[in-house]
C-alpha positions as CSV (number, residue, x, y, z in Angstrom):
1,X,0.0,0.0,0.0
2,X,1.8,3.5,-0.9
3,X,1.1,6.3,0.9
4,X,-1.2,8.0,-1.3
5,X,-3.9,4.6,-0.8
6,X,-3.4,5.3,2.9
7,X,-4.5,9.3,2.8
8,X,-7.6,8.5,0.5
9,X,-8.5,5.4,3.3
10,X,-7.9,7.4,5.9
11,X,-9.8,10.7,4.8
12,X,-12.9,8.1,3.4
13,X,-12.6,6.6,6.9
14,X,-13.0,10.1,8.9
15,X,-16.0,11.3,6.5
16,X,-18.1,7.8,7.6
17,X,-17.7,8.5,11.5
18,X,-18.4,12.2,10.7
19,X,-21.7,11.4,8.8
20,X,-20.3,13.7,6.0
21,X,-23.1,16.4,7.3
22,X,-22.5,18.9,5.2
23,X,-21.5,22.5,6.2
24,X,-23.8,25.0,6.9
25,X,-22.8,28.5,5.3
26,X,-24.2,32.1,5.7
27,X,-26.0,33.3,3.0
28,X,-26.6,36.3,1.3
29,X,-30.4,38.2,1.7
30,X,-30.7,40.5,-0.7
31,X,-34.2,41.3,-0.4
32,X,-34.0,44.5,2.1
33,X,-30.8,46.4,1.1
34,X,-27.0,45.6,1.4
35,X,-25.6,44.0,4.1
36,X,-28.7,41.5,5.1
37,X,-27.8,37.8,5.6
38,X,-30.1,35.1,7.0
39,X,-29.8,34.1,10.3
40,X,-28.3,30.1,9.6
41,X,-31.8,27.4,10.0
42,X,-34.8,30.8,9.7
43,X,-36.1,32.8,6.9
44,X,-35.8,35.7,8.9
45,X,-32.9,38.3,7.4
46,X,-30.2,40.4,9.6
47,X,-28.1,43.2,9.4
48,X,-25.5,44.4,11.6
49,X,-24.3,48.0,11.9
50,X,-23.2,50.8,13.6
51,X,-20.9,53.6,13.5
52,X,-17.7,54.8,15.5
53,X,-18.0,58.6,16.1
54,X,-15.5,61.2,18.1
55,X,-16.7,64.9,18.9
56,X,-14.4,67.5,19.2
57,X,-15.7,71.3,21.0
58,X,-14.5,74.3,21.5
59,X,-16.5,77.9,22.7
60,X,-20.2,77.5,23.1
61,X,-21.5,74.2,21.6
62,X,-23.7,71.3,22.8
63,X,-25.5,72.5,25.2
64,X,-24.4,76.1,24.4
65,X,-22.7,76.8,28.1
66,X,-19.5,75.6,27.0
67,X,-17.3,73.2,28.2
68,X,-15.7,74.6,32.0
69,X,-13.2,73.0,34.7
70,X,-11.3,74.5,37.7
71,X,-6.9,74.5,36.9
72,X,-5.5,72.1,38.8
73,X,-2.7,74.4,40.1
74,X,-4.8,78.0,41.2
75,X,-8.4,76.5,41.1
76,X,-9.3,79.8,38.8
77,X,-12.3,78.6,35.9
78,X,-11.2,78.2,32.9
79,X,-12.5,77.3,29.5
80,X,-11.7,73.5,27.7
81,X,-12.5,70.9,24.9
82,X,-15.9,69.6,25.1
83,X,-15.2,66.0,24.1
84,X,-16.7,62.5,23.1
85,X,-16.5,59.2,22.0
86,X,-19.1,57.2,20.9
87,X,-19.9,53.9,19.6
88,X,-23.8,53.1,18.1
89,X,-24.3,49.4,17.7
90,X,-27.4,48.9,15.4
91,X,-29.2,45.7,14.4
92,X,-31.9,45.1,11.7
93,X,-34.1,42.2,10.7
94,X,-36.7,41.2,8.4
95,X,-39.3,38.7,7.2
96,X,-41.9,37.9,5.2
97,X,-45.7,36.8,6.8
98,X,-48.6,36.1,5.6
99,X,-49.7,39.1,7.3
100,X,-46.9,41.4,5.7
101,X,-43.1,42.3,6.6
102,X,-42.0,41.9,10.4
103,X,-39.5,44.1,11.4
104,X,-37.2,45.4,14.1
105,X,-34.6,47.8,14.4
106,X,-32.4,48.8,17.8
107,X,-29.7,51.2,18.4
108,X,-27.8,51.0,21.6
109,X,-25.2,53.8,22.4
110,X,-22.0,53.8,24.8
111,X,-20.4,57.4,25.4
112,X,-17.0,58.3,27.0
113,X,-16.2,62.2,27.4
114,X,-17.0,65.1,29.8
115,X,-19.9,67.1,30.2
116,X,-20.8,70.5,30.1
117,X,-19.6,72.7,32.7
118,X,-19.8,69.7,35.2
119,X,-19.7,69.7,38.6
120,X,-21.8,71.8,41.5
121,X,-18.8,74.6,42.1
122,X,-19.8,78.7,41.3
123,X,-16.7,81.1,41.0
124,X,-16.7,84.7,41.5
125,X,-18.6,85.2,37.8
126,X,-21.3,82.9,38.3
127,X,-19.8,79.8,36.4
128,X,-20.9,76.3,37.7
129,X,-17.8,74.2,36.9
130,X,-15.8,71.2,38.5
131,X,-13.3,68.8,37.6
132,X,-14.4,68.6,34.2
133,X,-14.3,64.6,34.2
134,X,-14.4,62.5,31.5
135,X,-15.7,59.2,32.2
136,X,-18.2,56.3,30.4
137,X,-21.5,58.1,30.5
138,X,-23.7,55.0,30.8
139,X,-25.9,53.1,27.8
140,X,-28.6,54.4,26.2
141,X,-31.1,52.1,24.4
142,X,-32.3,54.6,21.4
143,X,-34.2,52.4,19.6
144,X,-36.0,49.3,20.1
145,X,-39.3,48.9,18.2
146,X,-40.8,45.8,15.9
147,X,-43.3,46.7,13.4
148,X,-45.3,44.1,10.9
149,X,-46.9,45.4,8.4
150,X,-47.4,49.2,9.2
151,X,-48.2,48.6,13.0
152,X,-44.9,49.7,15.3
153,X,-44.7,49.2,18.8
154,X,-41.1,49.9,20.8
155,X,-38.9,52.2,21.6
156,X,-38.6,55.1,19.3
157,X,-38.6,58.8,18.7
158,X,-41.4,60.7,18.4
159,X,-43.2,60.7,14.8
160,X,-43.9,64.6,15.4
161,X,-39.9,64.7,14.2
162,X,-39.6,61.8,12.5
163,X,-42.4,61.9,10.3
164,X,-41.3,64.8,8.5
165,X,-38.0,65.0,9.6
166,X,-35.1,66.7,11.2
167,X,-34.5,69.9,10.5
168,X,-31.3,69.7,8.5
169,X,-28.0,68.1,8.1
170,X,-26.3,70.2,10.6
171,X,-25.0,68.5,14.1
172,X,-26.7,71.2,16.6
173,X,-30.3,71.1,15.1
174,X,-32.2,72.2,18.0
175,X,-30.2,75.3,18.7
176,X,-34.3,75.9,18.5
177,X,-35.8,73.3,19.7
178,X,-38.1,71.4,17.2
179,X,-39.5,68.6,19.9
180,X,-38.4,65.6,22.0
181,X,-37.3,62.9,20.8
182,X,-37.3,59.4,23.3
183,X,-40.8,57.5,23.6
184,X,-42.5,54.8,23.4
185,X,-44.9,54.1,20.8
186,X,-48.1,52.2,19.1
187,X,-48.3,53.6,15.7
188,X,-49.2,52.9,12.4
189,X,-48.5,54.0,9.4
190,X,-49.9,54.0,6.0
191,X,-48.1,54.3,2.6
192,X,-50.5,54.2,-0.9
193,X,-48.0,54.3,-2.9
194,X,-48.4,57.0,-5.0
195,X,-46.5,59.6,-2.7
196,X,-49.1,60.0,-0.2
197,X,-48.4,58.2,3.5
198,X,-50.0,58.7,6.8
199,X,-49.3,58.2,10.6
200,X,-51.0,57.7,13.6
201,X,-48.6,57.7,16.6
202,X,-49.9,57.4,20.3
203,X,-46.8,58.1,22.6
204,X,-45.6,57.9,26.2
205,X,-43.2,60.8,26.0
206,X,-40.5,60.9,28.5
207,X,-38.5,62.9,31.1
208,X,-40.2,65.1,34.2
209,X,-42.8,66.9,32.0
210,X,-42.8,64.6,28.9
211,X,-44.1,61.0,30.4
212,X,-48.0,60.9,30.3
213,X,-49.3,60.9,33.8
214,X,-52.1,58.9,33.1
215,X,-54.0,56.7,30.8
216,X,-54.3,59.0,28.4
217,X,-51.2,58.8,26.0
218,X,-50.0,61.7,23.6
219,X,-50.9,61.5,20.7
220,X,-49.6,62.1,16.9
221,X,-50.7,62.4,13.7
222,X,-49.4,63.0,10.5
223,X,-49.8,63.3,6.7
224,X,-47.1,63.6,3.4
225,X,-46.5,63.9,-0.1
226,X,-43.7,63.5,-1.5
227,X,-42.9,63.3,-5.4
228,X,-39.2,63.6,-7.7
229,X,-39.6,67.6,-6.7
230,X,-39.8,67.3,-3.2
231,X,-42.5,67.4,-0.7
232,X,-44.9,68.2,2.0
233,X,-45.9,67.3,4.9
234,X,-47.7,67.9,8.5
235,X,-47.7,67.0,11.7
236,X,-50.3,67.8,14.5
237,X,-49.3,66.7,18.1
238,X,-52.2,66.3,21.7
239,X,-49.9,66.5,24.8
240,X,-52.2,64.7,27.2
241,X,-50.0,66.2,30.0
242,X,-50.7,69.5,29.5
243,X,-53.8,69.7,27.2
244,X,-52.1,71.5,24.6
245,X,-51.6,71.0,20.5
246,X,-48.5,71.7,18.1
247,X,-48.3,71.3,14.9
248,X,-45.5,71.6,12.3
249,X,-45.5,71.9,8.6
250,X,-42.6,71.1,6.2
251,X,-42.0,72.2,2.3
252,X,-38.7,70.3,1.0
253,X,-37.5,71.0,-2.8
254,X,-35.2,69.7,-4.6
255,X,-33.7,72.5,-6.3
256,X,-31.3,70.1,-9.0
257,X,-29.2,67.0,-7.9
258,X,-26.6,69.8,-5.9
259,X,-29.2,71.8,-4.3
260,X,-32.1,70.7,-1.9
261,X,-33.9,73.3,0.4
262,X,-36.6,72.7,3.3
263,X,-38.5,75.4,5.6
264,X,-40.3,74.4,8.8
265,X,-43.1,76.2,10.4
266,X,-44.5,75.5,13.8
267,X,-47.2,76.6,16.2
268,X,-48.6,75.4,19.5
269,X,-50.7,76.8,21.6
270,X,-49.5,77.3,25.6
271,X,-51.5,78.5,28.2
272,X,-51.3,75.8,30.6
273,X,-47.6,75.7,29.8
274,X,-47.1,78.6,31.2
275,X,-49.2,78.8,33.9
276,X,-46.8,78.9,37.0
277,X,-50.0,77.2,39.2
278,X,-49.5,73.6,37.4
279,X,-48.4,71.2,39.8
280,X,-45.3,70.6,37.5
281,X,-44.6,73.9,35.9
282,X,-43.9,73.6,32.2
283,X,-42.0,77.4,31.9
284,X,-44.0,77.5,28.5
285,X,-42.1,74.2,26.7
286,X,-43.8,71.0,26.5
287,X,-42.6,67.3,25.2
288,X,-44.1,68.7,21.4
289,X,-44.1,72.9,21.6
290,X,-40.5,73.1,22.9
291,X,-39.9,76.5,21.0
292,X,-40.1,79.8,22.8
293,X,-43.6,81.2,21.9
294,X,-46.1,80.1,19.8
295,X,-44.5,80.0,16.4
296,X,-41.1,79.1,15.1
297,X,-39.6,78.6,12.0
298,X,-36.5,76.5,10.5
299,X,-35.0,76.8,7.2
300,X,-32.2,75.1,5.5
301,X,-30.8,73.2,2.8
302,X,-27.5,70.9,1.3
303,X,-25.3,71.9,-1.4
304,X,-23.1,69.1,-2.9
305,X,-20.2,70.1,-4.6
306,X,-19.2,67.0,-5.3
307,X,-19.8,63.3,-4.3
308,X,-17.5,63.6,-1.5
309,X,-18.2,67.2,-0.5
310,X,-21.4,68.4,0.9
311,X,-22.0,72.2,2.8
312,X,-24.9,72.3,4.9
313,X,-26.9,74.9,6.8
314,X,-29.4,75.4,9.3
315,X,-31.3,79.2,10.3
316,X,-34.0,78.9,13.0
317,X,-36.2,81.5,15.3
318,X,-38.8,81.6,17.5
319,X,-41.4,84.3,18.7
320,X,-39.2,84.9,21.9
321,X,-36.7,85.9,19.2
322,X,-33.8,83.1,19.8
323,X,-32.1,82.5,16.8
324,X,-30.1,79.7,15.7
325,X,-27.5,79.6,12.8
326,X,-25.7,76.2,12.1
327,X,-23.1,75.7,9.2
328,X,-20.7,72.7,8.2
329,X,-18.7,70.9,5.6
330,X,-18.9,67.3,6.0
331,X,-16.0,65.6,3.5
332,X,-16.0,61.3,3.0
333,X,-12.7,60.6,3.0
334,X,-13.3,57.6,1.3
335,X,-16.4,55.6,1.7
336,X,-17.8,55.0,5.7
337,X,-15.4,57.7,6.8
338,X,-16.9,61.2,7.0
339,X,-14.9,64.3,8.5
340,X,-17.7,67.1,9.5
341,X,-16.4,70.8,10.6
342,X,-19.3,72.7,11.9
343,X,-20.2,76.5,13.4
344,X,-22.9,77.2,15.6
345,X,-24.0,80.5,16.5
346,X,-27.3,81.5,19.2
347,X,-28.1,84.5,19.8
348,X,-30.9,84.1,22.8
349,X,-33.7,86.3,22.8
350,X,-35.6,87.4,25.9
351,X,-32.5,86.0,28.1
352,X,-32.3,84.2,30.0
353,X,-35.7,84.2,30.7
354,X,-36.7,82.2,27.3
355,X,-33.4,80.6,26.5
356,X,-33.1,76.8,25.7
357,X,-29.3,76.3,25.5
358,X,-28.4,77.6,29.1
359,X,-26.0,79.7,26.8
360,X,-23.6,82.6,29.1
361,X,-24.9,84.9,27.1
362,X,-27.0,86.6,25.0
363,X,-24.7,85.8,22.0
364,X,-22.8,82.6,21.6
365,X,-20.6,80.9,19.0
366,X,-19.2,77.7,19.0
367,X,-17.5,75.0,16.9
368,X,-17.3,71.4,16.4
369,X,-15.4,68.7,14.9
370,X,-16.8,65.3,14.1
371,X,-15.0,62.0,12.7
372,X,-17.4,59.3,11.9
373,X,-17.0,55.9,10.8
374,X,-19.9,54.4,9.8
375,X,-20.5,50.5,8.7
């Protein structure tokens, strides 16, 4: 027997105590966009994703009162980077029912970086600082919703933004605030077709004022049309809490492939709000009116100059004249990697009475740096 016999009997012999069960390998689910694979032995389709993001501050940005800690060596205030790092882990699925497309989506978010002027300490001018620490600022579970057919129920943000959408490409968007974002939700939406779609949305809301102290949820409903010009859409929103309504309505155009321009326009109506006799005061800003006033208005648009290179801007205002002006570059370095250099200016009317960003000052200007990997 040579030795090539005695491989072949030997590899013939391992494949009978085996079984020769065959290997099982991933395969590709092209049904739902890139990136879907079925889950090995299901029908059922998953994507993995995320991104890996790092924020870079300096002046007044975030949370417009600018980044403060005490020096190490005198204890004086002083001014420093406002800084994080964050990485989104998101996760996607589908199938097919006899009762339509199941669904889910979650995003969960880890953060490491410091906060704004942290800390409990006042120096001679009024600033609250501390030791500006940066430490791993918990988990938050953004998104967690499963939806078959057009019925969603989970953890979401509220369709009064996401229905029409954000107000712009630009980092700080609520340098006037637009509404809250973190609920949960039983909606459904509709979708004929033909442009036209439709949500109804009835929401827990969240926080101290937001979260529905009763039976009786928020609720949010919505209509759009959108066509190859652009669209528009509406959005009217009950805060149960409070007994008050806001609505918002959105125009988007696109201009040519470089240029695309949206303006926003909001009202709500606020006298319970305001009034300082509610149990838990409102100071005028609710989970859905969070503007100053009754109106506000946000206006914006993108200009590509190239596939890699896009400039984008924000202007906003409300009726207790705070105004908002946002502006950035975002470059892809190559594809996933986008570098995003952004300026943010408030100026805060009525202040500090009225103002949202617990800015200094009546006029603030800050910048930001963002690198994003996304995958």
């Amino acid at each position: 027997m040579n030795i090539k016999s005695l491989l072949l009997g030997s590899a013939a012999a391992l494949i009978a105590v085996s079984g020769a069960e065959p290997a099982e390998y991933v395969k590709i689910c092209d049904v739902y966009g890139a990136g879907y694979f079925y889950i090995p032995g299901t029908e059922t389709c998953l994507r993995i994703g995320g991104y890996v993001r790092y924020d870079i501050g300096v002046g007044d940005v975030g949370s417009f009162d600018g980044a403060k800690s005490f020096d190490h060596e005198d204890g004086e205030s002083q001014s420093t980077y406002f800084k994080n790092a964050r990485f989104a882990l998101k996760t996607w699925t589908g199938q097919e029912t006899e009762l339509g497309t199941l669904k889910t989506y979650t995003e969960t978010r880890f953060n490491f970086g410091n906060r704004q002027a942290y800390g409990g300490s006042t120096t001679d001018d009024g600033d609250v600082v501390g030791p500006n620490n940066a430490f791993n600022k918990g988990v938050s579970l953004n998104f967690a919703w499963i939806q078959l057919g057009g019925l969603r129920v989970g953890k979401d943000e509220s369709a009064f933004n996401t229905f029409i959408g954000y107000a712009g490409n630009v980092i700080n968007d609520t340098l006037v605030p637009y509404g809250d974002f973190d609920t949960n939700v039983v909606q459904y939406y509709f979708d004929a077709g033909n442009g036209f779609s439709a949500v109804v949305s009835l929401e827990e809301g969240s926080g101290t004022k937001g979260t529905i102290d009763s039976y009786v949820p928020h609720v949010v409903g919505g209509v759009k049309w959108t066509q190859g010009w652009g669209g528009i859409s509406g959005v009217v929103a009950y805060d149960s809490n409070y007994e008050e309504v806001a609505g918002k309505v959105r125009l988007d155009v696109n201009v040519n492939d470089q240029i695309s321009l949206f303006i926003i326009g909001g009202y709500g109506s606020d006298d319970n709000l305001s009034d300082p006799t509610w149990a838990i005061p409102a100071g005028g800003r609710g989970f859905y009116k969070q503007w100053g006033g009754n109106w506000a208005v946000w206006g914006g648009g993108t200009y590509k100059f190239n596939e890699k290179t896009s400039f984008n801007t924000q202007i906003s205002y409300d009726e207790d004249e705070n105004l908002g002006i946002a502006a950035n570059i975002a470059y892809d370095v190559v594809p996933g990697f986008t570098v995003t250099a952004e300026v943010d200016y408030v100026n805060a009317g009525s202040f500090p009475a009225s103002n949202w960003t617990n800015a200094d000052d009546d006029s603030n200007i800050g910048g930001m740096l963002r690198f994003q990997r996304s995958f």
